[in-house]
C-alpha positions as CSV (number, residue, x, y, z in Angstrom):
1,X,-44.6,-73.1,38.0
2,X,-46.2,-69.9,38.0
3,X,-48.4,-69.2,35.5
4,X,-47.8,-65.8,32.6
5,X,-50.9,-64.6,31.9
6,X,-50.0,-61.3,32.2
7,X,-50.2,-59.0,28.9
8,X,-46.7,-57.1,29.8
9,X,-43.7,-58.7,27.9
10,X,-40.9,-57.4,30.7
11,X,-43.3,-59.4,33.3
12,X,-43.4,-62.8,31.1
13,X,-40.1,-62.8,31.0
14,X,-39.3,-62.4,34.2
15,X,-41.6,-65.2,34.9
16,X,-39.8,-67.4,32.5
17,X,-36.5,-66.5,33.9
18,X,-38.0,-67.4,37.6
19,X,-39.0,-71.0,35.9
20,X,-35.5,-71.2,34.2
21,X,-34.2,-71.1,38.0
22,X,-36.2,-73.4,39.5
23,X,-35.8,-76.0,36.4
24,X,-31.7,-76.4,37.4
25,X,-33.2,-77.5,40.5
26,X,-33.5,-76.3,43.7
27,X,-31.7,-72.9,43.6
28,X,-29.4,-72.2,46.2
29,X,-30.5,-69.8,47.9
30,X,-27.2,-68.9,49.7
31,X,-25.5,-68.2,46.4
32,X,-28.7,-65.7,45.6
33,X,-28.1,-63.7,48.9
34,X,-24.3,-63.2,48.3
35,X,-25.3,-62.1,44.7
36,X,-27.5,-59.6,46.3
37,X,-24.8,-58.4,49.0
38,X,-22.5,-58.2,46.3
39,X,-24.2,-56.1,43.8
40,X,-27.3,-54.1,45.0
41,X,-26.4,-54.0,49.3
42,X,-22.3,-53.8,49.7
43,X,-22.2,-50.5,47.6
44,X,-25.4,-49.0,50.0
45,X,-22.6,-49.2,53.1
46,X,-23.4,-53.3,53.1
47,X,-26.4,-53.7,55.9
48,X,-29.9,-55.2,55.1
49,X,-32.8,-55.8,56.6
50,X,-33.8,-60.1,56.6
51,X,-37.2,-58.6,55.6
52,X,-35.7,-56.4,52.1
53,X,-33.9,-59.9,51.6
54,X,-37.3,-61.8,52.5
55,X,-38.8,-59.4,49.3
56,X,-36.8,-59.7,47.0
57,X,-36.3,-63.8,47.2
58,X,-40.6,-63.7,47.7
59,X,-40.7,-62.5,43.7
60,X,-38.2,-65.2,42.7
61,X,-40.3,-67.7,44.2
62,X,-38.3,-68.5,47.3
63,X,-39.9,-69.8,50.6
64,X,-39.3,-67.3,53.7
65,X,-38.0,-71.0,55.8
66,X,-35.6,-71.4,53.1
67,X,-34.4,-67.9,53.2
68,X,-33.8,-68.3,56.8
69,X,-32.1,-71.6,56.4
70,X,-29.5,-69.8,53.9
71,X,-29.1,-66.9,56.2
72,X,-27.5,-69.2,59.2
73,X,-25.8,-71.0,57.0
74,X,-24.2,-68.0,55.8
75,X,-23.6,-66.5,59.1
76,X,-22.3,-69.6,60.4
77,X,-19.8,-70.3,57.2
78,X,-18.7,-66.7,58.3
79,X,-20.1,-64.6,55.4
80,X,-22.3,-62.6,57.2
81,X,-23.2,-61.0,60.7
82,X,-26.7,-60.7,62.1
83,X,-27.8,-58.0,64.2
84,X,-31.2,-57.9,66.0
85,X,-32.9,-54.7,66.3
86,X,-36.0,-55.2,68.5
87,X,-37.9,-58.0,66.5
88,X,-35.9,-57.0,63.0
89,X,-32.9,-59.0,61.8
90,X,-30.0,-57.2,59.9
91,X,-26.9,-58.9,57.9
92,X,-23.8,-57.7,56.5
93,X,-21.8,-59.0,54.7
94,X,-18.7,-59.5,56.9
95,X,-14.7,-59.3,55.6
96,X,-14.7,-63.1,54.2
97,X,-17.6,-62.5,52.1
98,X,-16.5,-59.1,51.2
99,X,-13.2,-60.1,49.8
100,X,-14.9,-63.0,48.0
101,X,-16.9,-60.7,46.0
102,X,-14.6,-57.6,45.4
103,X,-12.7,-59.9,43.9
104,X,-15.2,-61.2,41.4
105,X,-16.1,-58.1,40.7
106,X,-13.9,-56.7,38.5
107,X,-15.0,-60.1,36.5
108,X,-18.4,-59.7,36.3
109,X,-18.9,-56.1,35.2
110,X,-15.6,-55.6,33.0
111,X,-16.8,-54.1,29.6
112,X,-14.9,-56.5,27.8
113,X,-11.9,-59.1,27.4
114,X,-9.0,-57.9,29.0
115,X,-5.7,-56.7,27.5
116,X,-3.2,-58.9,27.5
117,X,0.7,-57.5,28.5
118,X,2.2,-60.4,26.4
119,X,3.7,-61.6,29.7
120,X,2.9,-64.9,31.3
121,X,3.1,-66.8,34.7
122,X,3.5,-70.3,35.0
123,X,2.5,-72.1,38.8
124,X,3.7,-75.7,39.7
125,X,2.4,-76.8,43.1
126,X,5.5,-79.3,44.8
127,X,4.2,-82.7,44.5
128,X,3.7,-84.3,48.4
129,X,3.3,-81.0,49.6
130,X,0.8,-81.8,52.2
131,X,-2.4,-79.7,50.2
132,X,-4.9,-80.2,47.9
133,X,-4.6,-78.4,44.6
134,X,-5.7,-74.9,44.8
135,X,-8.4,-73.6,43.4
136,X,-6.6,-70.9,41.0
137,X,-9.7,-70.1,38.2
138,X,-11.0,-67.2,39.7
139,X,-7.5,-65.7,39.8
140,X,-7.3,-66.3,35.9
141,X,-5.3,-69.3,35.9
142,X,-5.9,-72.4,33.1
143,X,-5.3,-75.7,34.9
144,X,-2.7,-77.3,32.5
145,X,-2.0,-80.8,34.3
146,X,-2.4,-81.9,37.3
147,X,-0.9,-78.9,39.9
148,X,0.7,-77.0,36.8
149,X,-1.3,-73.7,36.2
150,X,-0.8,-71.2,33.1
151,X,-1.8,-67.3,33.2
152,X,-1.4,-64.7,30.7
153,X,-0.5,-61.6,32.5
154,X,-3.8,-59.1,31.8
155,X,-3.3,-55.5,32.7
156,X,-6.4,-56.1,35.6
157,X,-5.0,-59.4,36.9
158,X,-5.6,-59.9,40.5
159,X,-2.9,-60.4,43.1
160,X,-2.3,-64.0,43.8
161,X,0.2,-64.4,45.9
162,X,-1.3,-65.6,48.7
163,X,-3.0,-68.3,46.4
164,X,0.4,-69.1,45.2
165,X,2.4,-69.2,48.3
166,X,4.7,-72.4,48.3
167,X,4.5,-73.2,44.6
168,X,6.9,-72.6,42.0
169,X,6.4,-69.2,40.2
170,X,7.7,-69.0,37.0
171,X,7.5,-65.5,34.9
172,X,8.4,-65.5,31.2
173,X,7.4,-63.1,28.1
174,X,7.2,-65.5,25.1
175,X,5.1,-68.8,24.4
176,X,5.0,-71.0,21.2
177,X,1.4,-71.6,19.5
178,X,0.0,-69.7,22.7
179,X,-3.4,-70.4,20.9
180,X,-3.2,-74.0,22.2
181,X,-4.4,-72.5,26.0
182,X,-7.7,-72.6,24.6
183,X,-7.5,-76.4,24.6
184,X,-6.9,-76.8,28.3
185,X,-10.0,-75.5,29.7
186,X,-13.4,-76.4,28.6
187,X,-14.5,-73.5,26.2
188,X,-16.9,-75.4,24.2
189,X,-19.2,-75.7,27.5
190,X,-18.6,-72.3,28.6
191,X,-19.5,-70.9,24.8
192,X,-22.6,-72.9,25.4
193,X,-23.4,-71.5,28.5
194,X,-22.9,-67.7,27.0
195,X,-24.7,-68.8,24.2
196,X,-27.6,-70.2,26.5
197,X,-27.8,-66.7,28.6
198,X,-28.3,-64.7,25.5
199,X,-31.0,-66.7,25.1
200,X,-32.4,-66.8,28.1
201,X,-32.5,-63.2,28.6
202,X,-33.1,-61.7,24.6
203,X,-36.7,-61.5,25.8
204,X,-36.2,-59.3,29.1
205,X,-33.8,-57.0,26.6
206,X,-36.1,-56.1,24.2
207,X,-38.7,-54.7,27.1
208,X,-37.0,-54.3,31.1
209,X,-37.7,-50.8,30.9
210,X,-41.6,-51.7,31.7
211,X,-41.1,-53.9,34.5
212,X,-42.0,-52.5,38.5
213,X,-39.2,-52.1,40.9
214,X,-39.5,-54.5,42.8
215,X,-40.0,-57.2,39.4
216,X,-36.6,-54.8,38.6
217,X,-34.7,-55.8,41.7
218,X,-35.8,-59.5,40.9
219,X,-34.5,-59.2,37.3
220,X,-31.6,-57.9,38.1
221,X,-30.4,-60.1,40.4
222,X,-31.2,-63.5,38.7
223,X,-29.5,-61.5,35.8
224,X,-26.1,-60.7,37.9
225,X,-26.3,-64.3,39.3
226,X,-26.4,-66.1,35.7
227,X,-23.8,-64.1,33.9
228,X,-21.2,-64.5,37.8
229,X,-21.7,-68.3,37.6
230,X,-20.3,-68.1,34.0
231,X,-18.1,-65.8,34.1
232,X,-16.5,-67.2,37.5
233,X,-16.0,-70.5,35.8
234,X,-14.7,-68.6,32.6
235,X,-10.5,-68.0,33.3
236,X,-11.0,-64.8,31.3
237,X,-8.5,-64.9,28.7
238,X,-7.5,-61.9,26.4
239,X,-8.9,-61.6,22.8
240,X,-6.1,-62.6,21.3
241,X,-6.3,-66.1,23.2
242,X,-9.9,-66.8,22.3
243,X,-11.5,-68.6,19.5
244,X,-12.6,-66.7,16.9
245,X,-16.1,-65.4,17.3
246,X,-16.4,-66.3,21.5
247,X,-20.1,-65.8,22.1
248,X,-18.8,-63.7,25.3
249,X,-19.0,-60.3,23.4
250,X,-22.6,-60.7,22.4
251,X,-23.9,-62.0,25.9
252,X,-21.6,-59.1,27.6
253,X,-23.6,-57.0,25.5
254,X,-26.9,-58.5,26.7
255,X,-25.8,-58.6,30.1
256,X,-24.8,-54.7,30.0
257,X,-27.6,-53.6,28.3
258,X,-30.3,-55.2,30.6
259,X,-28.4,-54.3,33.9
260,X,-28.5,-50.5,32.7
261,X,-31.7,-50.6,31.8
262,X,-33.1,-52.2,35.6
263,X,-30.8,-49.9,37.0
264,X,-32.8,-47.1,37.7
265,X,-36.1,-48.7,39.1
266,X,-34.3,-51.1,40.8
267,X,-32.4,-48.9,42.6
268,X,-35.6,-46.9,43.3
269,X,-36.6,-49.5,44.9
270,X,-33.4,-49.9,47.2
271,X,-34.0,-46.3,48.4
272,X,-37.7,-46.6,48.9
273,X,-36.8,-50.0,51.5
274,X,-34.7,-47.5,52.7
275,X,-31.3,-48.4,52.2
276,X,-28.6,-45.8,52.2
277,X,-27.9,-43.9,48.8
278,X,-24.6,-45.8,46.9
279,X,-21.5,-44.4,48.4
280,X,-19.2,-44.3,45.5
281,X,-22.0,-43.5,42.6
282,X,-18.9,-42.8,39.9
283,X,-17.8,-46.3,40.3
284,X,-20.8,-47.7,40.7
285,X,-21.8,-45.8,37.5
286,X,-18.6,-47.7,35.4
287,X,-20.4,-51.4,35.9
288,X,-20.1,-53.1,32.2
289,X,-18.6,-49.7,30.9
């Protein structure tokens, strides 16, 4: 565990943030690097150099060998593509792992809930139909029993319908005691979790604006990675499905007001290890808004 001694409050808790990751366990490092891709390298036009990676993993305490390990296992799994330069290694993230994250994104930096149309979708997978259940959560289904799946129809849903291909779609516009969705997935331990990253990361908010780029780049990605393994296991309801008070508002807050805050020397440093400048900056610019 790396020591704080230092006298700047950002830095500490950084460091603390760095121990939180290594007391899960050992991080996976994979799961770092798509974070990464995903929010700092995809909107620079999605190419990086193994060494910027190699940085950036070096302040949150990663080993170089395990970087390298995660890097095959991504290229091999099919989210990325290596290109050798001379003796320099470059990745992008390829179509698989592009679609994988456009389609959390919309997730992980909405500004809030989302509104609900009043409209809902109901998905029964055929019993003996030859596959497993699908995984439907990050679409914004609510597993009701076994392969019966419940969504309320948000204005931002995302399309589906390959997800849904050979099941039994059912739309309808009305649902008695609709409150009762909250009981069929497990927001008690997802409120903890929200609860636990407000936490976590109250220290970083009250000073990021006095961190260095590079301990900027490191914040913010251990801060986009925390908040997308919550919010990816979080179906996303609208308000008016949600228990009152849903500690979600107050760690969105967090979230958004840290990730504005690192912005700026963060992405100083993206230019200065000369990545290209962010090729939609107006929709970059909505994140959290």
């Amino acid at each position: 565990m790396r020591a704080m001694t230092t006298a700047n409050p950002a830095e500490r808790a950084l460091d603390a943030l760095v121990n939180r990751l290594h007391e899960r366990g050992r991080p996976r490092v994979w799961s770092l690097v798509i974070t990464v891709f995903g929010d700092a390298i995809v909107p620079r036009d999605g190419r990086v150099a193994l060494a910027t990676l190699q940085d950036i993993m070096e302040r949150l305490r990663i080993e170089p060998g395990a970087l390298r390990t995660a890097m095959s296992r991504l290229a091999g799994d099919g989210w990325v593509t290596r290109e050798r330069q001379g003796r320099n290694s470059f990745f992008s993230l390829d179509a698989h792992g592009r679609h994988a994250f456009d389609l959390a994104t919309r997730r992980i930096y909405a500004g809030g809930a989302p509104e609900w149309r009043g409209t809902w979708t109901v998905a029964i997978a055929a019993p003996g139909g030859g596959r497993d259940a699908p995984d439907l959560s990050q679409h914004g289904f609510v597993r009701a029993a076994g392969g019966v799946y419940l969504r309320p129809e948000t204005a931002d849903a995302p399309d589906a319908t390959e997800e849904l291909a050979g099941m039994l779609v059912i739309h309808g516009e009305s649902a008695e005691h609709p409150e009762a969705l909250r009981e069929l997935w497990p927001s008690r331990e997802i409120a903890g979790a929200y609860e636990a990253f407000a936490a976590a990361y109250a220290p970083l908010q009250a000073a990021p604006g006095s961190l260095r780029p590079l301990d900027a780049m490191a914040a913010r990605t251990l801060l986009v990675h925390d908040w997308r393994r919550i919010v990816l296991r979080d179906p996303g309801l609208p308000e008016a499905l949600l228990p009152d008070d849903w500690p979600a508002v107050s760690a969105r807050a967090t979230a958004a007001a840290i990730y504005r805050a690192l912005l700026a020397p963060s992405e100083r440093w993206l230019d200065q290890a000369g990545l290209p400048a962010v090729r939609e900056p107006e929709r970059f610019a909505r994140r959290w808004r």
